[in-house]
N, C-alpha and C positions, 0 to 999 in steps of 0.2 A: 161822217162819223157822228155818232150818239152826243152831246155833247154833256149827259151828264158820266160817260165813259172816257170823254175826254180829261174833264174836269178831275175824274179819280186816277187819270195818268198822270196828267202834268202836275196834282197837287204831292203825288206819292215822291215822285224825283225830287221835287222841291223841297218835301219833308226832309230826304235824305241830305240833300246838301245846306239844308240849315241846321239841324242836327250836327250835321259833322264839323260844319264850320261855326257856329253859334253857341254851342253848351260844351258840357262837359263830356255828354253820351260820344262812344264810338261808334263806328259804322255797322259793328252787329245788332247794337240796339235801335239805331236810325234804318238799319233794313227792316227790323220786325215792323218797327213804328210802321215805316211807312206801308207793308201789307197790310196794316192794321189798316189807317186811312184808306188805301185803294180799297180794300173792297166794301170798307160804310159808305164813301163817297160813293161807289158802283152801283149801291143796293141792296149788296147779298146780307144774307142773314146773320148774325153776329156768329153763331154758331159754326155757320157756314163758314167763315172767312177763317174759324181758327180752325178749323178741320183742316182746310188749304195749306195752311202755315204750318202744322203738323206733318202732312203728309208732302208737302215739298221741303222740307226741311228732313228729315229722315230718307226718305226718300236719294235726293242729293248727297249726303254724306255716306250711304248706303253703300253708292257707287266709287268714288273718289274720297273719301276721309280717311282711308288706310292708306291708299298711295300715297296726298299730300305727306302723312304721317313719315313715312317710308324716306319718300325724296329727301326730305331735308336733314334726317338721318343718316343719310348718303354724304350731304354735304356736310356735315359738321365733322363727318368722320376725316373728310378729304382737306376740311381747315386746319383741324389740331397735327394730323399727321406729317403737314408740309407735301402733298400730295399736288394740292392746286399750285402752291411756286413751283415743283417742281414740272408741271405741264407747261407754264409761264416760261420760266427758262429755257424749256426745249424750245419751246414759239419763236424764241428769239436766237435761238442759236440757228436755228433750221432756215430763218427769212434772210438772217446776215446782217452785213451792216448795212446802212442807208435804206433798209426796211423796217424800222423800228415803230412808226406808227401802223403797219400792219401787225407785227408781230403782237402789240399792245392790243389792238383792236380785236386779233382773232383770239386771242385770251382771255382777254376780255367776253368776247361770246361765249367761249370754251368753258370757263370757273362759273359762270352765272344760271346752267343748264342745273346742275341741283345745289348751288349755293345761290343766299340771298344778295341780291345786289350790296345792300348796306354795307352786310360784311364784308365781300365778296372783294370789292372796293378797295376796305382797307386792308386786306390781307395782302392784295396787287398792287399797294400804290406805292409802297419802298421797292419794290422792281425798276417803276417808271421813274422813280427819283436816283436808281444808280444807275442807269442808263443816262438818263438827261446829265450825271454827277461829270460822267464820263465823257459822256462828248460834249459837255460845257455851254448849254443848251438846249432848248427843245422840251421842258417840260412842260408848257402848257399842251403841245401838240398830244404826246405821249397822254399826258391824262387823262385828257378829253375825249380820246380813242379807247381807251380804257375802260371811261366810264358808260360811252354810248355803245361800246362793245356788249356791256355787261346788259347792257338796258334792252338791246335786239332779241336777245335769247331768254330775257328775263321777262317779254311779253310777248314771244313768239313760240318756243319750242320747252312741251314740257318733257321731265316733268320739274319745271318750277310750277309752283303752286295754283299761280294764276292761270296760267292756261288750262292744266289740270281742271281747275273746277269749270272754266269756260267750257271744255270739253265734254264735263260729265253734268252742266246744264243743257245744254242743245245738243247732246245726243253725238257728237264728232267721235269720229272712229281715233285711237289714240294713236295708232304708228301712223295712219294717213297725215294727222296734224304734225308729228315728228317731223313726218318727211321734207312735208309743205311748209313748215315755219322754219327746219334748215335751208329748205331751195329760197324760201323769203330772204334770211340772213344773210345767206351766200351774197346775194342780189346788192343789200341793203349794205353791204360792209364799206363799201367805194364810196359811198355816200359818205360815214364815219370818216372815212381816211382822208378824202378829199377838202370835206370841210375840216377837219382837225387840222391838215396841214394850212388851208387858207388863211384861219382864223389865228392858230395859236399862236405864230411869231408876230401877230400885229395885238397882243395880248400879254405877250410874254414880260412888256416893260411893267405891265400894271400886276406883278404878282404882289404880294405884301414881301415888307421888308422880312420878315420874320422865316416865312416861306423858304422866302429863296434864300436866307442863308441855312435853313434847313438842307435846302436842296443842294445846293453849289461851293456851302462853305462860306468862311469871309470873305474869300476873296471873287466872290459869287454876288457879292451884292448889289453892285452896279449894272451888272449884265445884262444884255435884253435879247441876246442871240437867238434866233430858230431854229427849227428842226434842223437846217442844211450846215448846223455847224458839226454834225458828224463827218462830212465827207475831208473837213481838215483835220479828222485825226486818227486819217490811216496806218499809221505807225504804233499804235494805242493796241494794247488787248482785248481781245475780244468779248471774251466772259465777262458776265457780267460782276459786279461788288459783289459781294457777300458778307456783310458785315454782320456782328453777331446780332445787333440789335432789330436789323432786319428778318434774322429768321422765323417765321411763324408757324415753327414745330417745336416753342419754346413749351409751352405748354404738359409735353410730354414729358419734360424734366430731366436730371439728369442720368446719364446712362449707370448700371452700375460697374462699380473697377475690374477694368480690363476688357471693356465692351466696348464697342467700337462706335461714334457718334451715328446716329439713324439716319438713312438717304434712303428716299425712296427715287426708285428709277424711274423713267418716264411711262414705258409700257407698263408696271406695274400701279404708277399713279394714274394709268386711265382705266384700269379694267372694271372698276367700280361701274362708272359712269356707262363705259361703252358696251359693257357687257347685255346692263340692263334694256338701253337701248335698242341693241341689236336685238333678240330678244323679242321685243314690241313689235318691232319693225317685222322681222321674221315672218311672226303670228301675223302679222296685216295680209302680207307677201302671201303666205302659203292658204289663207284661207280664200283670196282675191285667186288664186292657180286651181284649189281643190274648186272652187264653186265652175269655175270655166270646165272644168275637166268633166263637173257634172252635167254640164246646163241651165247649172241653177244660177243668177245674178245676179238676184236681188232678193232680198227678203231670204225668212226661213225656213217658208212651204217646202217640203222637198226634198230639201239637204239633211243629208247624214253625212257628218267631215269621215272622209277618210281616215284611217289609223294615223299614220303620220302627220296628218294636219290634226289631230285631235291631242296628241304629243305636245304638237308646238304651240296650240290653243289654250295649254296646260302652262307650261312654263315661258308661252309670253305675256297669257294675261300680267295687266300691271302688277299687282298682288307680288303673283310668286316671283317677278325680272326683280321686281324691287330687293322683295326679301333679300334673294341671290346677289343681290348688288350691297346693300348693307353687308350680310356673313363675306363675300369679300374684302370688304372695307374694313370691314375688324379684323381678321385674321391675314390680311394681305394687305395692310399700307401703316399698321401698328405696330410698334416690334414688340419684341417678348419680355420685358421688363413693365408695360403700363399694366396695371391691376384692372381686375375688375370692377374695382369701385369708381376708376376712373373714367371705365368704358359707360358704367352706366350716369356718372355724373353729366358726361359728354350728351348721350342720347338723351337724359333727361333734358338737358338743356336746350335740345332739338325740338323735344318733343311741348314746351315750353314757346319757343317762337313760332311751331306750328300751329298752335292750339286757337290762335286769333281768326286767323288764314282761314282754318277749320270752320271756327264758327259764322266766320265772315259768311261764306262758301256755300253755308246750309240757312244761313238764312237771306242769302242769294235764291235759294232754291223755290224757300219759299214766298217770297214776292212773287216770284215765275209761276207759281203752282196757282197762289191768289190772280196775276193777270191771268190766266185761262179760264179757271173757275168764275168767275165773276163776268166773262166775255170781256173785258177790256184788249186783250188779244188778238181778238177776231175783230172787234170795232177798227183797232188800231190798223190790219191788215190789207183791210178791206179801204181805209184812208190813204193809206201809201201806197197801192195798188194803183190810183185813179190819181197819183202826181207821173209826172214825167221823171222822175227819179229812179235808179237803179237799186234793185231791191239789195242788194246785197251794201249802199252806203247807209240803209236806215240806221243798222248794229255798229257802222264806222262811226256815225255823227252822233249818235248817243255817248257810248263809250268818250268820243273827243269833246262834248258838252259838258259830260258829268267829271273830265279829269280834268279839264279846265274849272270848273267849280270848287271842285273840294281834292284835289292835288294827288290822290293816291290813285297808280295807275292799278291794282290789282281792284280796289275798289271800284275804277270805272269799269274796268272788263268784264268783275262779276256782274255789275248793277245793266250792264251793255247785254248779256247773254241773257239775264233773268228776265229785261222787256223784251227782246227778242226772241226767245225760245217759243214763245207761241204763235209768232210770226212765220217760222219759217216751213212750216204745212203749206202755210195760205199763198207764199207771197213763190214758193217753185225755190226756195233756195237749197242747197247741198248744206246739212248740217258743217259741214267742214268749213266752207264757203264763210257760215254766219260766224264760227270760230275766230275764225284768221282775222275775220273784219271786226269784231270786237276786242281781242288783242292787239291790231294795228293801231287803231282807232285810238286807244291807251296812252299812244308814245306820243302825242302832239304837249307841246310847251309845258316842259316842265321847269318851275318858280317854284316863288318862295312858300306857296304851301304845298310843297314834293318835302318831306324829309330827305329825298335822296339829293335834291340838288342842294341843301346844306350841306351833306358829307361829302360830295363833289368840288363844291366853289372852297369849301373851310380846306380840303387836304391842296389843293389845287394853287390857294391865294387867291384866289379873284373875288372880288366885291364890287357890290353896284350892278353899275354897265357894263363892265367887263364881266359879270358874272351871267348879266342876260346874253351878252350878246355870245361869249362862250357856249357855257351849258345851254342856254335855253333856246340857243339858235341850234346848234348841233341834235336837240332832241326834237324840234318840228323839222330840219332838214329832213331825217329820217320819217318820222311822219308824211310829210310831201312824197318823198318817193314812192312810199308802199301805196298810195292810192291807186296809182298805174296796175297797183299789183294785185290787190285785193278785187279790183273791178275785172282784170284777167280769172281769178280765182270765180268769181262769180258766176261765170261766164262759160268755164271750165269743168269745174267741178262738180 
């Protein structure tokens, strides 16, 4: 490889994670920076480099700026309405007792799919705490499963944000990644539960005092029980607490006199969600059956979709599932007293946590657009082509380089997809393939500079070692797993 092409690789990454970690700048302005440096390091013409930046950055958001918009719009609807406890709830009623780190953990996947981890978190974590209240026990397992629940879905299956953009950088077909980052999760959840339960009762004595009488009460405070202290208390009710302070469809306020307090049902708290997914998925389905039906397999020579695939081409692109999933959301998980000023206070403030996401996303796009342009892409390709390495761990080990650096896993998946998207012509990978393995790639040891493993260890009690050995063992557990998994994807797809 080139080595003054190398030089504009290795210096661009670097930019970014000193920026990120070194100033004041965020990761949108540490992405431009560094397209800036790749392509003066490369050569190209200054002109040239910001034409790149331009046109991968528009470009990227072109694609994916409306969906991320959309998704999280989705989620904020399903926070304020009490939509996601109420899917929570069901998780736990449905698995039973002495199942409660599943039930946490597939909830945890479930609420993280168009809600933010951060929030996502704390909206779930007075569940895990009247659960642990009740069997006198076992919060650290519960939280843990919870939290790495929420973190599987939250860097595998969009549309959360990050995948999204992963997917509308290197070209991934959107229901195909649906699919493949649910059969990921599916895979990956036993990991969560397993170590949740190994870890958390040998954890459970080191919560903070504070914590756990949060958790247990006074007479909670001595306690260092495990998860297995549910099975002595078969005599106990099974529903969960519900105390007022826990509910998190306070937000909507009071009902007016003679209205009855707002519950949303389960099947109604999912339709948001699953609606739009199916949806996606569908349009994946029917277009992979119309093309077989024609002959045509690849590419778009040829193909005219049939009517009916052209239907579902319509209303699964992400665009319009979304929309359909938001007008549910509002008019199916709200009741009839919240105003409209509240509705759009709600989506402004969605649209508000999007907006970073967003711009992260497009000027992801355009570094990617700058390595092509400038041939750093094809240098690079034609490099790892000639190691004994599997082409599909390049976008795993960047991605886990750059989120061990500077701690944001959406920032490594994007900065993982944008050096790789020019790779994946060269090097025979399945765009879906490069996807997965830049959002697996993500989930390796998350510390202390993850904002999420403070809202983790702070709800949770754990500090110090207890808080690596918890969170930040539980999050490369899972990272270890998917590799089996991403190298089958590879291989696969």
């Amino acid at each position: 490889m080139d080595l003054q092409l190398l030089a504009a690789l290795v210096l661009g990454i670097a930019t970014i994670v000193v920026l990120v970690l070194r100033t004041r700048l965020d990761a949108f302005v540490a992405l431009l920076v560094a397209a800036l440096v790749t392509g003066s390091v490369a050569g190209s013409a200054p002109t040239d480099t910001l034409d790149s930046i331009t046109t991968g950055f528009g470009s990227t958001l072109g694609s994916i700026g409306i969906v991320i918009g959309l998704g999280v719009a989705v989620g904020k609807i399903l926070e304020v309405s009490g939509a996601a406890d109420a899917l929570a709830r069901a998780f736990v009623r449905a698995l039973g007792r002495g199942r409660e780190p599943w039930a946490m953990g597939g909830t945890g996947a479930l609420v993280s799919i168009p809600v933010f981890c951060d929030s996502g978190y704390v909206i779930m974590n007075p569940l895990a705490r009247s659960i642990a209240r009740r069997q006198r026990g076992g919060y650290v397992t519960l939280a843990l499963a919870l939290g790495c629940g929420m973190t599987l879905t939250h860097h595998l299956v969009p549309p959360t944000p990050g995948p999204l953009a992963v997917a509308g950088i290197v070209g991934a077909d959107l229901g195909g990644f649906i699919l493949v980052g649910l059969l990921f999760t599916l895979v990956l959840l036993p990991v969560v539960v397993l170590y949740a339960r190994w870890m958390g009762p040998r954890l459970e004595a080191e919560v903070t005092p504070q914590v756990r009488e949060a958790v247990y009460g006074a007479a909670g405070r001595g306690t260092g029980r495990g998860a297995g202290a549910a099975t002595a208390l078969a005599d106990r009710d099974d529903d969960v607490d519900e105390s007022p302070e826990d509910d998190p469809a306070a937000a909507l306020g009071e009902p007016p006199a003679g209205a009855a307090r707002h519950r949303v049902g389960t099947l109604r708290a999912s339709l948001p969600l699953m609606v739009p997914l199916a949806l996606i998925v569908a349009n994946t389905v029917a277009n992979a059956v119309d093309r077989s039906a024609q002959g045509v397999l690849s590419g778009d020579e040829g193909y005219e979709p049939s009517a009916w695939a052209a239907v579902l081409a319509f209303v699964g692109s992400p665009v319009v599932a979304l929309v359909i999933g938001v007008v549910i959301a509002v008019y199916g998980l709200l009741p009839r007293w919240t105003t409209r000023d509240q509705v759009s206070g709600w989506l402004a403030e969605a649209a508000a946590s999007a907006g970073l996401i967003i711009l992260i996303t497009g000027a992801g796009g355009a570094l990617g657009q700058v390595l092509r342009d400038s041939g750093v892409g094809a240098a690079l390709a034609e490099g790892v082509a000639s190691l004994a390495l599997p082409g599909v761990l390049v976008p795993f080990l960047i991605a886990s380089l750059v989120r061990l650096a500077q701690g944001s896993g959406t920032v490594a998946m994007i900065t993982a997809a944008s050096v790789s998207a020019p790779l994946v012509p060269e090097l025979g990978l399945a765009p879906l393939a490069a996807a997965l393995a830049c959002c697996a790639g993500s989930m390796v040891l998350s510390y202390f500079n993850d904002s999420y493993f403070w809202v983790v260890t702070r709800f949770t009690g754990l500090e110090g070692t207890a808080a690596l050995k918890g969170w930040s063992g539980i999050t490369t557990a899972v990272w270890v797993g998917s590799i089996p998994l991403v190298l089958v994807a590879g291989a696969v797809l």
